[in-house]
C-alpha positions, -999 to +999 in steps of 0.1 A: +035+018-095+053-007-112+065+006-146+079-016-173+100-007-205+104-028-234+123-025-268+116-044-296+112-051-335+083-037-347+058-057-366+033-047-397+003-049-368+024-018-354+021+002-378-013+020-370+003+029-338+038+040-349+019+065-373+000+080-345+028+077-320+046+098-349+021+123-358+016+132-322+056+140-313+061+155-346+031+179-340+048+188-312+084+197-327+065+220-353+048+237-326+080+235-308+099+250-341+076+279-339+071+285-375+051+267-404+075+246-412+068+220-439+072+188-418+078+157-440+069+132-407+033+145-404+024+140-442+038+103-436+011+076-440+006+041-428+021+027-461+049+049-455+054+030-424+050-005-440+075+006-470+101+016-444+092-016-424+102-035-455+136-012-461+150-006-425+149-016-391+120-002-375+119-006-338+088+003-313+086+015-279+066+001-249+057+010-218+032-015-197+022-030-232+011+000-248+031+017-275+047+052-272+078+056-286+096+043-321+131+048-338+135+039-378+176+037-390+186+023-421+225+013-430+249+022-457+278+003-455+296+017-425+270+039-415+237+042-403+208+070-403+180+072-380+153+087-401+125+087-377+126+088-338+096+096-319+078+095-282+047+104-276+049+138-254+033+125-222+060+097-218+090+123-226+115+125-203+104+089-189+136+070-203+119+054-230+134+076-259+169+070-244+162+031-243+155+034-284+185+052-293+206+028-272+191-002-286+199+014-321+236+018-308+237-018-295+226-029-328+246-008-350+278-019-330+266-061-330+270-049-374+301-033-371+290+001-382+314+029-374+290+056-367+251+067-362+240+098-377+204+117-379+192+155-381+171+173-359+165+211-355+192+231-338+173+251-319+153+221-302+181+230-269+162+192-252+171+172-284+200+184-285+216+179-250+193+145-255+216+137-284+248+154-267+242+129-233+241+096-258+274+109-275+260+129-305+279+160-320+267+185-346+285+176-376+268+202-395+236+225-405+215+234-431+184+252-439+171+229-466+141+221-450+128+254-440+148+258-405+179+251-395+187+216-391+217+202-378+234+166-387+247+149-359+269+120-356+278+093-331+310+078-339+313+045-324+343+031-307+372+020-331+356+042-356+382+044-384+363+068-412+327+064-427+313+076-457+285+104-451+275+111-489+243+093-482+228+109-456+240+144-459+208+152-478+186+134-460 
């Protein structure tokens, strides 16, 4: 079977898909988390997606046409922040979320920025050796939201220093 991948700049017509593509993998990380944890991504609604369509780059996920995965980073100064990265579960561990965070890397180093950060939970062991295999390290955790969550950071090649004020309470 003949199986194509595509990344690309998602569109307002996207965003009934990005919000189910989004409710579906973060239904699976609170199951996955094991506890009732209040998770901000499932009360997110299709305006929600538009706003953030309007204030960062918003990219979407396709495999044979059909959407699955989608990654949301926004830039301050010389760093960015993904804020939202999400496959649906039965395309996990097809490539597609590794395609994502490498077109976020390509981008961020076509603007110069020194360095990529985001949080995810510490004890998610996949997301984190994902994160670890694309040059992530834990910079940080914190229990702010309920469970511990860990801030990693990608520096990027001739990374001299970036600010992480605004994302460390993200």
């Amino acid at each position: 079977m003949n199986v194509h991948m595509q990344i690309r700049v998602a569109f307002p017509e996207d965003a009934d898909a990005i919000h189910q593509i989004t409710q579906e993998a973060f239904a699976k990380y609170s199951h996955d988390l094991g506890k009732d944890a209040p998770i901000a991504a499932l009360k997110e609604t299709r305006e929600d997606i538009l706003r953030d369509m309007a204030q960062k780059m918003v990219l979407i996920g396709l495999v044979n046409g059909e959407p699955v995965g989608s990654i949301r980073f926004e830039v301050f100064e010389d760093l960015a922040y993904i804020s939202r990265f999400g496959v649906r579960p039965t395309v996990q561990k097809t490539g597609i979320g590794g395609m994502l965070i490498s077109k976020v890397e390509e981008l961020c180093r076509e603007m110069s920025i020194q360095a990529i950060a985001l949080h995810t939970s510490s004890r998610m062991y996949g997301l984190i050796r994902f994160y670890y295999g694309h040059g992530y390290f834990i910079h940080s955790t914190g229990t702010d939201r309920g469970y511990i969550r860990a801030l990693l950071i990608h520096e990027l090649e001739g990374s001299t220093g970036y600010d992480l004020a605004p994302v460390i309470n993200k």
